[in-house]
C-alpha positions as a Markdown table, in Angstrom:
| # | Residue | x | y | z |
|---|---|---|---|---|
| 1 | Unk | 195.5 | -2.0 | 24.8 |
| 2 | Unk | 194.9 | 0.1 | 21.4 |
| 3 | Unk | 196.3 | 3.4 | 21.9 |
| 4 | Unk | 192.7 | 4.9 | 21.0 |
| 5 | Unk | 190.7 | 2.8 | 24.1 |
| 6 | Unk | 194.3 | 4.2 | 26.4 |
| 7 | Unk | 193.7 | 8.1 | 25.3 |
| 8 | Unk | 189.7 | 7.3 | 26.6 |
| 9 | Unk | 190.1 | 6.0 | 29.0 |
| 10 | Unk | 192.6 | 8.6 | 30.7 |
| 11 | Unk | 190.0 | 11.0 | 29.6 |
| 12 | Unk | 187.0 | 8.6 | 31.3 |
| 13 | Unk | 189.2 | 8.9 | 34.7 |
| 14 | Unk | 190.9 | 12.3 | 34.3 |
| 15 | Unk | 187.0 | 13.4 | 33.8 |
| 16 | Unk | 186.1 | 16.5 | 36.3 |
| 17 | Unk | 182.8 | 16.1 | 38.2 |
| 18 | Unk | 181.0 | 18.2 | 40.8 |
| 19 | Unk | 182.3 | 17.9 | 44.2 |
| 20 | Unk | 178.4 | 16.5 | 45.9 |
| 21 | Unk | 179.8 | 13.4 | 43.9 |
| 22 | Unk | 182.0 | 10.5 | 45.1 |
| 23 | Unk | 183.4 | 8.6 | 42.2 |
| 24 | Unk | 186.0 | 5.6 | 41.8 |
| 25 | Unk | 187.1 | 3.0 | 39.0 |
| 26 | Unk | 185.5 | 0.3 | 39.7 |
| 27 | Unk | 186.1 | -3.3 | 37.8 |
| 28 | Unk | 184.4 | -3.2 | 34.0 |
| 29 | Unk | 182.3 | -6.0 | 32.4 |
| 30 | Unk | 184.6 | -8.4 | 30.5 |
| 31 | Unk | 182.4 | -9.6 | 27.9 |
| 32 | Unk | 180.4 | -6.7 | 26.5 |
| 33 | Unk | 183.5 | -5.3 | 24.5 |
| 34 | Unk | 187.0 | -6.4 | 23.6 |
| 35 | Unk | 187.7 | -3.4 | 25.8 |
| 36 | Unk | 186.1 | -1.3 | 28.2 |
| 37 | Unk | 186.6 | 1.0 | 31.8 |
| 38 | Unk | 183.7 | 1.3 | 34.3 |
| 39 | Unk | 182.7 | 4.2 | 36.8 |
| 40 | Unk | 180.4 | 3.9 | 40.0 |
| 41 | Unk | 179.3 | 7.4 | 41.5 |
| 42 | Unk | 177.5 | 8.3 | 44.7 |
| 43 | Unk | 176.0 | 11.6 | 45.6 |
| 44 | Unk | 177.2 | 12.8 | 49.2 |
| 45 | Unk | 177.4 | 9.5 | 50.3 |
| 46 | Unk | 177.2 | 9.2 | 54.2 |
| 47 | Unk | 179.9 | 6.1 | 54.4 |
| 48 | Unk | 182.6 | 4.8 | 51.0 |
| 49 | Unk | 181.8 | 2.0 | 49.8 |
| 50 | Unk | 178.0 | 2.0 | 50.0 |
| 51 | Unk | 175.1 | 3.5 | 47.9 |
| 52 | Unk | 174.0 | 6.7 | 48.6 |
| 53 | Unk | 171.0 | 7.9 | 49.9 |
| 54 | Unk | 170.3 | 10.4 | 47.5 |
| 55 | Unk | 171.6 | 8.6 | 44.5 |
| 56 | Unk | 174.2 | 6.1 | 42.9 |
| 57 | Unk | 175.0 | 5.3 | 39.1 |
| 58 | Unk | 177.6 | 3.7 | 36.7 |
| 59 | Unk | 178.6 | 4.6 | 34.4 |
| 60 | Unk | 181.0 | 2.3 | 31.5 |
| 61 | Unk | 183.2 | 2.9 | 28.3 |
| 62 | Unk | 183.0 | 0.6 | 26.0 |
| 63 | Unk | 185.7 | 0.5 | 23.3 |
| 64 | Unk | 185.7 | -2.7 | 19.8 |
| 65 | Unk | 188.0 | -1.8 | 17.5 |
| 66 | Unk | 185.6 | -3.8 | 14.9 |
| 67 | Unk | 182.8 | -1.3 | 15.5 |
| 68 | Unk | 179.8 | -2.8 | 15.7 |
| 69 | Unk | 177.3 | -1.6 | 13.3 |
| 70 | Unk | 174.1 | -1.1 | 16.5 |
| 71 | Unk | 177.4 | 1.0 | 18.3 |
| 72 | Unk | 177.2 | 3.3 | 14.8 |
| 73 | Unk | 181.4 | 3.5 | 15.9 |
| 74 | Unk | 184.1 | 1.9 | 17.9 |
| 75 | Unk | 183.0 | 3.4 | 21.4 |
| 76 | Unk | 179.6 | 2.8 | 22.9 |
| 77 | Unk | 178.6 | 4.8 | 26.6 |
| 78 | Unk | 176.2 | 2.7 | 28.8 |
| 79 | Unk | 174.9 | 4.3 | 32.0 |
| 80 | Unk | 172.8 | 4.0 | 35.1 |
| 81 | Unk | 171.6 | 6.6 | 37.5 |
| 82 | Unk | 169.4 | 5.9 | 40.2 |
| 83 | Unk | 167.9 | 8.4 | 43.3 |
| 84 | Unk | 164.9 | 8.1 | 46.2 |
| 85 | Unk | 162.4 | 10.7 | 45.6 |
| 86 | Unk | 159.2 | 12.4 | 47.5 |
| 87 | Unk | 156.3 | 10.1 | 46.8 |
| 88 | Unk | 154.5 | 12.2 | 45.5 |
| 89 | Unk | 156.9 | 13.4 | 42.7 |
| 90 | Unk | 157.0 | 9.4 | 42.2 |
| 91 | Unk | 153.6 | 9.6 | 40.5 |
| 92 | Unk | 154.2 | 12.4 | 38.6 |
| 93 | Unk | 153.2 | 11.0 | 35.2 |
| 94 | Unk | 155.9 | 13.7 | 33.1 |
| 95 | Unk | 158.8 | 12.1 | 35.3 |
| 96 | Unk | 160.1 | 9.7 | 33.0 |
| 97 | Unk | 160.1 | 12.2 | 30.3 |
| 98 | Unk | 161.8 | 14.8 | 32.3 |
| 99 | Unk | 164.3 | 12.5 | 34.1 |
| 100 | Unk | 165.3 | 11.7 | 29.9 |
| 101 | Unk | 165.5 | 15.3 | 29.2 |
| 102 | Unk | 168.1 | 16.1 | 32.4 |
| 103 | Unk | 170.3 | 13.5 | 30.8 |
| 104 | Unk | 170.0 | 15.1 | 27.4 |
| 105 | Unk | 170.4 | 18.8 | 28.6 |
| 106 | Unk | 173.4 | 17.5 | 30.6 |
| 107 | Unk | 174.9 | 16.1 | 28.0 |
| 108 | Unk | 174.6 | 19.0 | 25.7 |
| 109 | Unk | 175.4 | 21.3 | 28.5 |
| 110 | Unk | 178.8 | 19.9 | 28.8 |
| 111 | Unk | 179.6 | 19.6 | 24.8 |
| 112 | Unk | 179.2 | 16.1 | 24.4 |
| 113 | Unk | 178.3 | 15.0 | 20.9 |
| 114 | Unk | 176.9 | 11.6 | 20.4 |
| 115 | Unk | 174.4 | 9.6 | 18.2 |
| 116 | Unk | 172.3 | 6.6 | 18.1 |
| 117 | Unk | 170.9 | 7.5 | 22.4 |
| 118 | Unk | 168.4 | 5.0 | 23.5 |
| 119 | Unk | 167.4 | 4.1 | 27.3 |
| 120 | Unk | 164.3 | 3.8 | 29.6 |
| 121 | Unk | 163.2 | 5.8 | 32.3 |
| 122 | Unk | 161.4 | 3.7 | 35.5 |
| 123 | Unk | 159.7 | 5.2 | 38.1 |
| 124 | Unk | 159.3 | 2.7 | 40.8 |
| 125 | Unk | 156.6 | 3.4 | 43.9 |
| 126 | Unk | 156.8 | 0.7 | 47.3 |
| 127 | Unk | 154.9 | 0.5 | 50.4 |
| 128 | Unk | 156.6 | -1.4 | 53.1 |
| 129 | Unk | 154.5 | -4.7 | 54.6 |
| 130 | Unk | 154.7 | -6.7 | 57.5 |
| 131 | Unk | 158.5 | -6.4 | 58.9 |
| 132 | Unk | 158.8 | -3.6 | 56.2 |
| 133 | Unk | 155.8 | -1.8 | 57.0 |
| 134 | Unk | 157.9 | 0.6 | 59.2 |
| 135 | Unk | 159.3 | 1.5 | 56.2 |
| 136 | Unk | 156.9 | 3.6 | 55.2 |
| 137 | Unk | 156.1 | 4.6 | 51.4 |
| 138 | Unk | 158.8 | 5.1 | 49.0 |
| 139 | Unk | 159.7 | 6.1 | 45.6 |
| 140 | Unk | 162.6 | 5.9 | 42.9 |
| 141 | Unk | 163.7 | 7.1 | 39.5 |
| 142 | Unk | 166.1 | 5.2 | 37.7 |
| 143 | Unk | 167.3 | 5.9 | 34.3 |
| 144 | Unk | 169.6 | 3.7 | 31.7 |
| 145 | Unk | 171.0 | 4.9 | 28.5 |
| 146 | Unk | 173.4 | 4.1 | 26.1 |
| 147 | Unk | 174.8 | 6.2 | 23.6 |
| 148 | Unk | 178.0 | 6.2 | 21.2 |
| 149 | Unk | 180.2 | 8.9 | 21.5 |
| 150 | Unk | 181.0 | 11.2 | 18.3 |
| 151 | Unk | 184.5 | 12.3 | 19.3 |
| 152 | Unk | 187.4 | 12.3 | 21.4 |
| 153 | Unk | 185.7 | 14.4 | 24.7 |
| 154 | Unk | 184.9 | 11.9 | 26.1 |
| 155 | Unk | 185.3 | 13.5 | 30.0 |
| 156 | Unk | 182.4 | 15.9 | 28.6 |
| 157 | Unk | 180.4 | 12.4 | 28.3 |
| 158 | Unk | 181.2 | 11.5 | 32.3 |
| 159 | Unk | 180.6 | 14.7 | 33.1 |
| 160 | Unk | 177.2 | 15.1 | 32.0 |
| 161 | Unk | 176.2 | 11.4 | 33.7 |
| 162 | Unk | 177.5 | 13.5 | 36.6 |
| 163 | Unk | 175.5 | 16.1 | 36.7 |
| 164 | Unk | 172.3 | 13.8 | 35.8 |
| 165 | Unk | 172.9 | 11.8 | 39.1 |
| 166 | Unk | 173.4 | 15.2 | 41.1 |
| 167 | Unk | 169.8 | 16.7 | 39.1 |
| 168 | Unk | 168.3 | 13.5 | 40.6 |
| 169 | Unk | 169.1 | 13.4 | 43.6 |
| 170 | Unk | 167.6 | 17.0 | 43.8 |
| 171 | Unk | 170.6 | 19.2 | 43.5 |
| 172 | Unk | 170.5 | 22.4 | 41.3 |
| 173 | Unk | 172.2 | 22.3 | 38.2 |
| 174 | Unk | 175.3 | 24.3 | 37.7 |
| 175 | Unk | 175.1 | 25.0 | 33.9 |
| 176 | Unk | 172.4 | 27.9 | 33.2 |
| 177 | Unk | 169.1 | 27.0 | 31.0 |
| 178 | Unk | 168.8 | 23.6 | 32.9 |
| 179 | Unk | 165.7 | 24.0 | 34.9 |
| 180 | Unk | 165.2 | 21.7 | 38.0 |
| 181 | Unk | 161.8 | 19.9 | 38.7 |
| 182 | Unk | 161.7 | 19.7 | 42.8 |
| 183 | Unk | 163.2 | 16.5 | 42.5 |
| 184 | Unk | 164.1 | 16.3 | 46.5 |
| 185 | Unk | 165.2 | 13.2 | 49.1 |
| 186 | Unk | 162.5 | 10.9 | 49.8 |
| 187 | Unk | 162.6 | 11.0 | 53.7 |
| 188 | Unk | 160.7 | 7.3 | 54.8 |
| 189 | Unk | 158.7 | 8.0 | 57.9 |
């Protein structure tokens, strides 16, 4: 392991996240990178070891020594955060756009400095049918990004994905100047 991918990844794990947030090392892709560590986080989860209800994301360090020149650098972040919301806020057509601009104000919030961001925002309505119709209506936001990192913080870069998943899943934000769009549970009746 090259001593720059070790000193990341104690700061990936060593990372401090808000309490509402349940997070472990989980087992990292093999073949995106030569090396790489990999996060799975669950917002006030009722039971370990399954999603949450109010939201769940990954969250993965990638580290090639021969920095790839799409990475811009030698570490690229890829991420995943996905919560239920109100159906109604489902249709909201600004939601993508403001589910983006959490992850950016997070990210800034916390000091993280990066380049070359890309990712997709997908706002996904269901109705429940036949066996499923008890379900009820439903609706989720899920967002992916990838960025590369600009320096060695990179516990600033986890702790931003952290407080995205909490903004999500409805919770306030803890870092002033990040307002909150009543993001709250969806509740299936």
């Amino acid at each position: 392991m090259p001593p720059a991918f070790a000193a990341a990844r104690d700061a990936v794990l060593r990372a401090a996240t808000r309490p509402e947030l349940t997070v472990t090392e989980i087992p990292a892709p093999a073949k995106l990178a030569p090396h790489s560590v990999a996060l799975a986080a669950d917002v006030t989860p009722p039971r370990h070891g399954s999603d949450s209800d109010y939201g769940t994301g990954r969250f993965i360090l990638l580290h090639d020594p021969d920095e790839p020149d799409e990475w811009g650098g030698a570490f690229r972040v890829i991420c995943f955060a996905q919560a239920p919301l109100e159906t109604e806020i489902g249709l909201d057509p600004f939601l993508a756009d403001v589910a983006w601009s959490w992850l950016v104000d997070a990210l800034d919030n916390r000091g993280a400095r990066y380049a070359a961001e890309a990712g997709t925002a997908t706002k996904i309505i269901s109705t429940g049918y036949g066996e499923l119709a008890g379900e009820g209506s439903g609706a989720q936001i899920e967002l992916r990004a990838s960025w590369t990192p600009l320096d060695d913080a990179l516990g600033a870069h986890v702790e931003g994905w952290g407080e995205l998943l909490c903004m999500l899943a409805g919770l306030p934000p803890v870092t002033e100047g990040v307002s909150l769009l009543s993001a709250r549970r969806a509740e299936r009746e």
